[in-house]
LUMKOLTI-180855 format. One record per atom (N, C-alpha, C): x negated, y, z; residue in one letter. Coordinates in steps of 0.1 Angstrom, whole numbers, plus 5000, padded with zeros to 4 digits. Layout:
REM LUMKOLTI-180855
XYZa;...
***
This chain:
REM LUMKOLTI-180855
881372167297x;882272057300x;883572067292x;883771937288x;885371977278x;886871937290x;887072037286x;888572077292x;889471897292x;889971847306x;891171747304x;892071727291x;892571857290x;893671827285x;893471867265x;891771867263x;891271887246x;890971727249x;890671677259x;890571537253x;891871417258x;892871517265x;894071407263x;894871447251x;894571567242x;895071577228x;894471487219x;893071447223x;892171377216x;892771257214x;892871177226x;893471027230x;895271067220x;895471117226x;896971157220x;897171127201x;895971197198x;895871177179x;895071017181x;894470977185x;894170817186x;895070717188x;896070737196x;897270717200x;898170687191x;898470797179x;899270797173x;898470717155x;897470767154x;896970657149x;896470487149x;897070477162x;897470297167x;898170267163x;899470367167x;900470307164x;901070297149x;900270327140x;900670367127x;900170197124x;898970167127x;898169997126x;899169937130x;899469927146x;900269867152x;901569817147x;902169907134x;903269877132x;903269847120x;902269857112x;902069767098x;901169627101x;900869607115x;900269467117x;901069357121x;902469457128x;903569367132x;904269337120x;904469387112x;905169337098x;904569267088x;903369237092x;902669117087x;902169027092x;902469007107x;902368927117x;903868847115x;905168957116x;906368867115x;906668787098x;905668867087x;905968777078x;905168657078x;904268617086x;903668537088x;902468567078x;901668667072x;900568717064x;899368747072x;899568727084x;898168737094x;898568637106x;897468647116x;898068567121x;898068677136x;898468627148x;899068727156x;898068747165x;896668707158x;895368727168x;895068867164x;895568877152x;895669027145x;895969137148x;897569107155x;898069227165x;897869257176x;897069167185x;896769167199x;895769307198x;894869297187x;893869417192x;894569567192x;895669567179x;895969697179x;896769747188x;897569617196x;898569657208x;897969707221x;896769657224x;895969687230x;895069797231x;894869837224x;894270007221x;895370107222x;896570077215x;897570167220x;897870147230x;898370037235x;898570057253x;897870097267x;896170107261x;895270177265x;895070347267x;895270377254x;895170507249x;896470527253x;897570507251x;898570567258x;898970567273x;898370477277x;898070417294x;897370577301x;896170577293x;895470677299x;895170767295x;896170847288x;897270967287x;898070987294x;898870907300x;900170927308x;898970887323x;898070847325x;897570797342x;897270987345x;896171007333x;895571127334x;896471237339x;897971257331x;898771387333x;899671377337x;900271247338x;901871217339x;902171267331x;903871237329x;904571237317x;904671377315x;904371467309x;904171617306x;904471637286x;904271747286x;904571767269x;903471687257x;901871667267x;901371587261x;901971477260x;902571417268x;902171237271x;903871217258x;904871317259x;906071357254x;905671327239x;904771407233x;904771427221x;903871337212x;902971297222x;902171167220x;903571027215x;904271017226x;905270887227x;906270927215x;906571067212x;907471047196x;906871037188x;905571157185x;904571087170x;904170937170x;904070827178x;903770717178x;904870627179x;905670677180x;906970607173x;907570637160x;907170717153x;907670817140x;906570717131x;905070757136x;904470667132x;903670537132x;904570487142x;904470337143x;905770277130x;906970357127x;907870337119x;907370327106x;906670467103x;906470497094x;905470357087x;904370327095x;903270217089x;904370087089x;905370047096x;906169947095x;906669947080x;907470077079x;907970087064x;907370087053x;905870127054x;905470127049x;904469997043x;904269927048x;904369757048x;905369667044x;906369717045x;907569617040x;907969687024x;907769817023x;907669847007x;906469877001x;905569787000x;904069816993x;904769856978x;903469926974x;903970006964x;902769876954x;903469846935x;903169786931x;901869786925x;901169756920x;899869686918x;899669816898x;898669886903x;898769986889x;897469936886x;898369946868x;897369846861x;896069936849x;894969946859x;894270046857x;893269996842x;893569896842x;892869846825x;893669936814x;895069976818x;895770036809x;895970186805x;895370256817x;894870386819x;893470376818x;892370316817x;891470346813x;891470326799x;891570226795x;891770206778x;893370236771x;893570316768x;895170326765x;895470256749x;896570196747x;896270136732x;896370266718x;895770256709x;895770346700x;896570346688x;896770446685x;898270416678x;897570316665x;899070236666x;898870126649x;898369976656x;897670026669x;897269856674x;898469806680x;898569696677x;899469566680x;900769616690x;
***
């Protein structure tokens, strides 16, 4: 049988990978790029998974470290949505031009 608290670490890394969705779905919900039927699911799995984390142990070092990494990386996927990184132009690294052409 597995141990409570290997699978409230379990829920805990699921958790924190919500909130990483959760916070680059809100930043394209508020720019208007999806629509907000979009964020309902990921709000919802985090508030689940973190629901029943904290039901299972109360607030303890799990439920603690769960609620900063999912805010670290709920930030993080936010920020990282509002600075997409630009568009690499792979025609130009596969073919590179050779010297003397144009």
């Amino acid at each position: 049988m597995v141990p409570l608290g290997l699978v409230r670490v379990a829920l805990g890394l699921l958790t924190v990978f919500f909130a990483h969705f959760l916070g680059r779905a809100a930043v394209r919900t508020a720019r208007g790029v999806q629509a907000p039927s979009r964020l309902t699911p990921w709000l919802i799995r985090f508030l689940l998974a973190l629901g029943a984390i904290v039901w299972s142990g109360g607030l303890d070092l799990v439920a603690i470290v769960t609620l900063v990494l999912s805010g670290a990386t709920g930030g993080y996927g936010a920020w990282r949505e509002l600075r997409p990184r630009p568009p690499e132009n792979f025609v130009a690294r596969m073919f590179p031009k050779e010297p003397g052409e144009g």
